[in-house]
C-alpha positions in Angstrom: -12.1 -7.0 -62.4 -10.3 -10.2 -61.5 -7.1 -8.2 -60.5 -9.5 -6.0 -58.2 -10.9 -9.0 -56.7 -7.8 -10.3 -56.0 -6.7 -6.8 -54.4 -9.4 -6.3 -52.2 -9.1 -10.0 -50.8 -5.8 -9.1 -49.6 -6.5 -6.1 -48.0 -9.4 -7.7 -46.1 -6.8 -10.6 -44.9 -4.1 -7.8 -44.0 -6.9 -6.0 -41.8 -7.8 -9.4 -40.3 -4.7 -9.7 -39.2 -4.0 -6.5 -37.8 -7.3 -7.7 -35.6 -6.0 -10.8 -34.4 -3.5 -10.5 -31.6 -0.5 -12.6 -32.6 -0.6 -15.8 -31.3 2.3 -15.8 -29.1 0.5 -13.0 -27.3 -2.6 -14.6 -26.7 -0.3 -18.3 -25.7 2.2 -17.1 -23.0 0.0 -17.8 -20.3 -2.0 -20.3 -21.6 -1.7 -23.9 -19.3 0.8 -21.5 -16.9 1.0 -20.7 -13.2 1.3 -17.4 -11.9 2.6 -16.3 -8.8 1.9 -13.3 -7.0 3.8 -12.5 -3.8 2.9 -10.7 -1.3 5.5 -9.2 1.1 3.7 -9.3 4.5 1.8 -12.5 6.0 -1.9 -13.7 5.5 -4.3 -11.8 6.8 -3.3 -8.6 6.6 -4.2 -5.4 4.2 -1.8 -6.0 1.6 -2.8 -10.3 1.9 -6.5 -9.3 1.7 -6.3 -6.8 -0.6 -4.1 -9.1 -3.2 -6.5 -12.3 -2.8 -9.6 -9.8 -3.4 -7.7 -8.6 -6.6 -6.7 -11.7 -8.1 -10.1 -13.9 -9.2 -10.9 -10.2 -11.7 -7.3 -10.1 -12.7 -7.5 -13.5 -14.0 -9.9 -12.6 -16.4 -8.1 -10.2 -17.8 -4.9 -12.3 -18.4 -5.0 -14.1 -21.8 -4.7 -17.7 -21.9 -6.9 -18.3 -18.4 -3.7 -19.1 -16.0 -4.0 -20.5 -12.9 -3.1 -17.4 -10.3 -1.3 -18.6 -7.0 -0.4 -15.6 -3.9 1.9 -16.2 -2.0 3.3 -14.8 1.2 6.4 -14.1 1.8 7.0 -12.3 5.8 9.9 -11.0 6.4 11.9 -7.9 7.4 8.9 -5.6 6.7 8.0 -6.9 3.2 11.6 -6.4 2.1 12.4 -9.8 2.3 9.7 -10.4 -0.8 11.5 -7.6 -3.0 14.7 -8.8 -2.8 13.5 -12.7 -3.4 11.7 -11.0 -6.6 15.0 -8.9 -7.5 17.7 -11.6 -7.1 16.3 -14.7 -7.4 12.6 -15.3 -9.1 12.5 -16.5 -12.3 12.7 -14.3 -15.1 10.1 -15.5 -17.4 6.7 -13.7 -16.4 6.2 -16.3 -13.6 6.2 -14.6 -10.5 5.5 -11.1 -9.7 5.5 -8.8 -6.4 2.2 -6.9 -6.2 2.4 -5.9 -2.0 2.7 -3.0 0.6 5.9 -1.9 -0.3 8.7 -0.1 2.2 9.8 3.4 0.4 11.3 4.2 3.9 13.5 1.6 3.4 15.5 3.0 0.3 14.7 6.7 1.4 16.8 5.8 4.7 19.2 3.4 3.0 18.2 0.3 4.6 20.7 -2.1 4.2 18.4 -4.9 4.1 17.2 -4.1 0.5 19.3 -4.6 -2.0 17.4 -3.0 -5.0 15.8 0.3 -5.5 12.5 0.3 -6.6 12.8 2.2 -9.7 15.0 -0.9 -10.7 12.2 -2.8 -11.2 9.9 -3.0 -14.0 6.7 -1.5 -12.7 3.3 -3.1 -13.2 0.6 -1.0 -11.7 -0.4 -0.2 -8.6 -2.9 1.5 -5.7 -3.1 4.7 -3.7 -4.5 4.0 0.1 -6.0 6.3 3.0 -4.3 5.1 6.2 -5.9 5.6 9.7 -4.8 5.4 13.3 -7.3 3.7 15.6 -6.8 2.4 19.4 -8.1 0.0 22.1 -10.9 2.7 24.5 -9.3 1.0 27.8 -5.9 2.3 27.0 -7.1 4.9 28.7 -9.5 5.6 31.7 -13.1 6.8 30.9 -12.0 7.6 26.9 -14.9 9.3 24.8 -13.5 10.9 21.8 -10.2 11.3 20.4 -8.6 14.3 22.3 -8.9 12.0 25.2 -5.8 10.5 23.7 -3.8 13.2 26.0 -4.5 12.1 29.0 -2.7 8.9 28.4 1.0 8.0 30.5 2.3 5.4 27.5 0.7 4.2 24.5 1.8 1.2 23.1 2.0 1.1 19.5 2.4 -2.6 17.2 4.6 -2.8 13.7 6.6 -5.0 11.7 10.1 -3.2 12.0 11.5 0.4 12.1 10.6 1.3 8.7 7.2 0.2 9.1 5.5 3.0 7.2 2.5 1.9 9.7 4.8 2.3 13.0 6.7 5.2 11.4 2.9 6.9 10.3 1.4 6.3 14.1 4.6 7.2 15.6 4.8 10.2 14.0 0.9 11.0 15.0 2.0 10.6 18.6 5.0 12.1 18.6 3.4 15.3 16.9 0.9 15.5 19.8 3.4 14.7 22.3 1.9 11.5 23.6 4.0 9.6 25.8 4.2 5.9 23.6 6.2 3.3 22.9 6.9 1.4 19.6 7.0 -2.5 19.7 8.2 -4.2 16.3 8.6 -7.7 14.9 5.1 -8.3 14.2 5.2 -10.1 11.0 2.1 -8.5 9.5 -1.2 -6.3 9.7 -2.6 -8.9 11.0 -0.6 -10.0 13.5 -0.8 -6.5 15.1 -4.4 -6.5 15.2 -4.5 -9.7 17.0 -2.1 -8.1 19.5 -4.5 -5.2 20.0 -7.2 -7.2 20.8 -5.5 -9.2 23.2 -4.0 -5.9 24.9 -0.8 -6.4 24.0 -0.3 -3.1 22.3 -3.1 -0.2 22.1 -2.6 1.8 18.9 -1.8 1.2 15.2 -2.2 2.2 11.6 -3.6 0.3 9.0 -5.7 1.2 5.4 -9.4 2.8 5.8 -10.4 -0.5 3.4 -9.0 -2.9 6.4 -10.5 -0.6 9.3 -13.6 -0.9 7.8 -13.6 -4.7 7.1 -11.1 -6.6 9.4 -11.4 -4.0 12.6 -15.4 -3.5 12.1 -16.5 -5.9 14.9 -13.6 -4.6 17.2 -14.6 -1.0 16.5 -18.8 -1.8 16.8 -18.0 -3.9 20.1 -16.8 -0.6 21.6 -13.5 -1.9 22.7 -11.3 0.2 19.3 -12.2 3.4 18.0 -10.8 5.3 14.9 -8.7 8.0 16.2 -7.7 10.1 12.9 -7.4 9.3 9.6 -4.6 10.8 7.4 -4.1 13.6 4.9 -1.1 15.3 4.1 -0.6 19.2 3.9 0.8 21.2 1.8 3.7 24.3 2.4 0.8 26.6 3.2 -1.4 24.3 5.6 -4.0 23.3 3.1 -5.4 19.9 3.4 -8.2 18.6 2.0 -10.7 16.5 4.3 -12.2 13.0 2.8 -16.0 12.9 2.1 -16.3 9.3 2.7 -14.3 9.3 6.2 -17.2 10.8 8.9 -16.2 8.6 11.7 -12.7 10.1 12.8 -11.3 13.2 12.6 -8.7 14.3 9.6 -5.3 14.2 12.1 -5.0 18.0 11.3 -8.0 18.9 12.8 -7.5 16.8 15.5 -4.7 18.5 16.4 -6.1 22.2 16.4 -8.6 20.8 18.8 -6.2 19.6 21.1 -3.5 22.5 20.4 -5.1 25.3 19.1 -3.4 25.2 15.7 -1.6 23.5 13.2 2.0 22.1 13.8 5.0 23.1 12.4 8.9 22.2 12.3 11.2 19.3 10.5 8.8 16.4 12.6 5.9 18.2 10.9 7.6 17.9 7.4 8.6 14.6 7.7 5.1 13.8 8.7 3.8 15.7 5.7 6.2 13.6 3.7 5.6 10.2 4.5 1.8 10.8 4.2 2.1 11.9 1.1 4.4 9.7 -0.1 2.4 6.5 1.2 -1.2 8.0 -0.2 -0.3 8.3 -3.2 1.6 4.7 -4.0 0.6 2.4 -1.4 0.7 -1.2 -3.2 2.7 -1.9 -6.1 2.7 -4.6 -8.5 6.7 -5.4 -9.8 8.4 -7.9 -12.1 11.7 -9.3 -11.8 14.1 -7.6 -14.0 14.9 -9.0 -17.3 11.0 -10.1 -17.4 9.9 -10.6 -20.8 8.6 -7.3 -22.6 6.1 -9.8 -24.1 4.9 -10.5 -20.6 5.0 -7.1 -19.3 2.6 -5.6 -21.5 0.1 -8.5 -20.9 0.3 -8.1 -17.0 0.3 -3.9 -17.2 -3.0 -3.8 -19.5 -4.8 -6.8 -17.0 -3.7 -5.2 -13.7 -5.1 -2.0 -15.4 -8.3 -3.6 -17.1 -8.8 -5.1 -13.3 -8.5 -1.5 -11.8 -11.5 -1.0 -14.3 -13.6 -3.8 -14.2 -17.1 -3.1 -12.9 -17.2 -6.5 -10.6 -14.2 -5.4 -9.1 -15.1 -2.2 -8.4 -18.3 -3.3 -6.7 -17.2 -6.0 -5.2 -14.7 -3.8 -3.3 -16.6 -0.6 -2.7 -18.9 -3.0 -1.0 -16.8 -4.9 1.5 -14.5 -1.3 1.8 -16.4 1.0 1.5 -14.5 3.2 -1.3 -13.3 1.9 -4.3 -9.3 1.6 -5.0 -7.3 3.8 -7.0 -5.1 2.6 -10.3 -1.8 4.6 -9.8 -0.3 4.0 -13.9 3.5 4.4 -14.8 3.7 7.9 -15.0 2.1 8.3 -11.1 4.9 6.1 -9.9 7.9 7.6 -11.4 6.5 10.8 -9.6 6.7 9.1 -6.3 10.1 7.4 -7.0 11.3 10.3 -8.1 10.0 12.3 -4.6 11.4 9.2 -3.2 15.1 10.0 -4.1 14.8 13.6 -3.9 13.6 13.8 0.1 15.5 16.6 2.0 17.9 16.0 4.7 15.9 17.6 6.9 12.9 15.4 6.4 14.9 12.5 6.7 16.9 13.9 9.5 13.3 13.6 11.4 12.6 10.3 10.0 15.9 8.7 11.3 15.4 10.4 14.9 12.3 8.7 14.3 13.8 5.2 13.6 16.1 5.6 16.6 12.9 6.3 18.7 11.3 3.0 17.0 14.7 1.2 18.1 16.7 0.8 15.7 20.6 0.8 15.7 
């Protein structure tokens, strides 16, 4: 009986251990810092979005850390992946979770100097991007057809490979508006405040912004949504958004304007880049050579965050919609699109960059 006793006490102390994370695991963060950058400047989606994000991911982070953002403009957001690739610390500190520039590497963009399936990958968020306008760029507009009737639409962006200028120049260009892209704008923000003040007349942004940052703008009358964005597949299918009833999908925009759908290598790369943006629009990355430790602490509390009720209402309410957890086996579908693009699409996409101005 004794020798039972004794048994049984050590299986109940193995199982309590097997509950108990080890305490290392539960310490790493405890009495830390960490930093999350964010690739374009304050105010925009991505700046919004992250600073919305990070009070319910703290919860979720063992050991209570304090949680900084910080923004880091430059050269579309690139300037924030290569800071995180080359020179951020290595030990779980500081992490990237921003809009990030797949047009970049697609195109070979000399300005980044990683490729993002270099990085350890985190989690990350889908997104529904719209275009939407001031009314006076054009005389007497109504609806969204209207658009035609304009001589030169000025769009705003950060830089050629601005998925945002690439995404509303492509819309344009589709219809055969007339329009002009301005760059250098060093976030979603900044264009905004250049629309209002007339300075440019079109852009893209997230639905969730739209419906948040743009509301008053839209409600005042002087900006209305002009199409929100969908991609199609080989056979023209597309699927329209139930929660989007204030714009037009772009497709069907289009076929009132044209008659029918459009076709060609401008079409595909359109196609492409919608796609390719929808489904991976933020993503959350570590520096290389990040703890493992680390890693699997920040995956399961950006995921747990994804999840959280609070979160979820707290965000439906000021967006409207909810966000969308992209895991690790999402995104290495999309990197792997990513490197596998066709020469025709980005063919299209470079004419496009030329048309944006660059060299």
């Amino acid at each position: 009986m004794k020798n039972w006793m004794k048994g049984l006490a050590l299986v109940a102390t193995a199982l309590s251990a097997l509950a108990v994370p080890p305490a290392q695991a539960q310490d790493v963060y405890a009495g830390k810092t960490l930093t999350v950058m964010v690739g374009l400047a304050a105010g925009g989606s991505a700046d919004t979005l992250v600073r919305l994000f990070v009070p319910h991911l703290k919860k979720h982070i063992p050991g209570d850390p304090s949680i900084v953002v910080q923004n880091m403009p430059g050269a579309g957001g690139v300037l924030a992946f290569n800071y995180i690739y080359e020179k951020a610390p290595k030990d779980g500190s500081q992490i990237i979770f921003s809009l990030w520039d797949p047009l970049a590497q697609a195109l070979g963009n000399q300005g980044l100097r990683a490729r993002y399936d270099q990085f350890p990958y985190l989690g990350g968020i889908s997104d529904v991007r719209v275009n939407y306008m001031r009314v006076d760029a054009l005389d007497g507009a109504k609806k969204p057809a209207d658009i035609m009737k304009a001589k030169n639409i000025i769009v705003g962006a950060y830089g050629t490979t601005d998925l945002s200028g690439i995404l509303a120049h492509l819309s344009l260009k589709a219809l055969g508006v007339p329009h002009k892209v301005v760059t250098g704008y060093r976030g979603g923000a900044d264009v905004f405040l250049a629309l209002q003040r007339g300075e440019v007349n079109f852009h893209n942004t997230s639905l969730a912004t739209f419906r948040t940052r743009s509301k008053g703008f839209i409600q005042s009358g002087e900006g209305m949504g002009f199409s929100y964005l969908v991609a199609s597949d080989e056979k023209g299918n597309y699927e329209r958004r139930k929660d989007v009833t204030d714009m037009p999908a772009f497709q069907d925009l289009y076929k009132e304007i044209h008659g029918k759908l459009p076709e060609g290598p401008l079409w595909n790369a359109f196609n492409w880049t919608v796609q390719q943006f929808g489904d991976l629009a933020y993503v959350g990355l570590a520096p290389p050579g990040t703890p493992e430790a680390n890693l699997k602490i920040l995956r399961k509390a950006i995921e747990d965050t994804m999840n959280d009720k609070e979160f979820i209402a707290e965000s439906t309410q000021r967006n409207g919609l909810p966000f969308e957890y992209v895991d690790d086996k999402e995104a290495t579908k999309v990197f792997k699109a990513l490197s596998g693009a066709s020469p025709e699409i980005l063919s299209a996409l470079k004419d496009s960059m030329e048309a944006m101005g660059a060299k």
